[in-house]
C-alpha positions as CSV (number, residue, x, y, z in Angstrom):
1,X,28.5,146.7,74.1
2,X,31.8,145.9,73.6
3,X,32.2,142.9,75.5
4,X,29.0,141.6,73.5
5,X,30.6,142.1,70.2
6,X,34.0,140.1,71.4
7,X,32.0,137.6,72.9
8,X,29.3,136.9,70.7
9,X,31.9,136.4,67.8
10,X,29.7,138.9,65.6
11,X,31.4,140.3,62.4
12,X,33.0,143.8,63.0
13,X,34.6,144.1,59.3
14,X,32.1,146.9,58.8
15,X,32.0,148.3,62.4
16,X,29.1,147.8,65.2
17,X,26.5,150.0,65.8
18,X,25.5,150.2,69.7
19,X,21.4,151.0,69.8
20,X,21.2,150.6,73.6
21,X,17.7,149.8,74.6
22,X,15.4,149.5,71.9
23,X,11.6,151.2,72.4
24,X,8.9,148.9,73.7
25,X,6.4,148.8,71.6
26,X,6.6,147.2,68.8
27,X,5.3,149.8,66.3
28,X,8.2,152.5,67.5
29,X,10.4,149.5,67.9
30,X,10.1,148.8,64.1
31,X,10.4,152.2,62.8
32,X,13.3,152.4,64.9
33,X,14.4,149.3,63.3
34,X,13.5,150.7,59.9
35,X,16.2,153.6,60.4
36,X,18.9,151.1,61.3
37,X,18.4,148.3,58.3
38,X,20.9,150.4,55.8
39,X,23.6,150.0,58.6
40,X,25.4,147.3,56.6
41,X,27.6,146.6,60.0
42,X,26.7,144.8,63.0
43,X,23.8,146.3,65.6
44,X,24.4,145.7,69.4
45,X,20.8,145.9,71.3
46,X,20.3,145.3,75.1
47,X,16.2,144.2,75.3
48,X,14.4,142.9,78.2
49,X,13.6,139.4,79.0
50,X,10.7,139.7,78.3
51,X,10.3,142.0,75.3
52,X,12.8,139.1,73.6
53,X,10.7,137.0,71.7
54,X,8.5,140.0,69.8
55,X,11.6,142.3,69.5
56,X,13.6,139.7,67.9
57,X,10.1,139.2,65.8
58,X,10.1,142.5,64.8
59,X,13.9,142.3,64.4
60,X,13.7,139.4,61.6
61,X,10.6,140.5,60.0
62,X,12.3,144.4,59.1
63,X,15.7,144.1,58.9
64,X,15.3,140.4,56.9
65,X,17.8,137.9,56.5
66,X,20.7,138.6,59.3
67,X,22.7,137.0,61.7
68,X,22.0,136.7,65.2
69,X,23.8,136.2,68.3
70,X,21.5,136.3,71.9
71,X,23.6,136.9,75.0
72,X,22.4,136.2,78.4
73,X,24.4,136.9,81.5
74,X,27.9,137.6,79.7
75,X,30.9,137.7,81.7
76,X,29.3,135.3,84.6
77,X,29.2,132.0,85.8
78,X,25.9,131.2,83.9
79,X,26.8,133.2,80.8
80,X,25.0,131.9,77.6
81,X,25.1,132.7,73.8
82,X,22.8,131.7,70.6
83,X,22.8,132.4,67.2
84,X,21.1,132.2,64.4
């Protein structure tokens, strides 16, 4: 989590909050979700491949207007970052 936070270039002026994996489905993923939007600091989330698309859905449509920063295969060759 760590190493996502440095790397991502994320704010940490208020802290990061490290979830781990978030739950699957999207209804527990978005009450899980629901619990974390008064976190005012940044949230650090590992999620599948291919949960990506609907969990950063889910992500936009609860916790509203944040930053983003996606990292794929951090601290190797191929390593890649996107935000938003």
């Amino acid at each position: 989590a760590a190493a996502a936070v440095a790397m991502a270039g994320i704010p940490v002026d208020e802290g990061f909050t490290f979830v781990g994996f978030l739950p699957p489905k999207s209804g527990a993923r978005r009450k899980k979700l629901e619990k974390l939007k008064p976190i005012a600091g940044s949230l650090v989330a590992f999620v599948p491949p291919h949960k990506l698309v609907s969990t950063l859905t889910d992500a936009a449509e609860v916790l509203g207007d944040r930053n983003c920063c996606v990292c794929r295969e951090m601290t190797k060759v191929h390593e890649e970052f996107w935000r938003g």
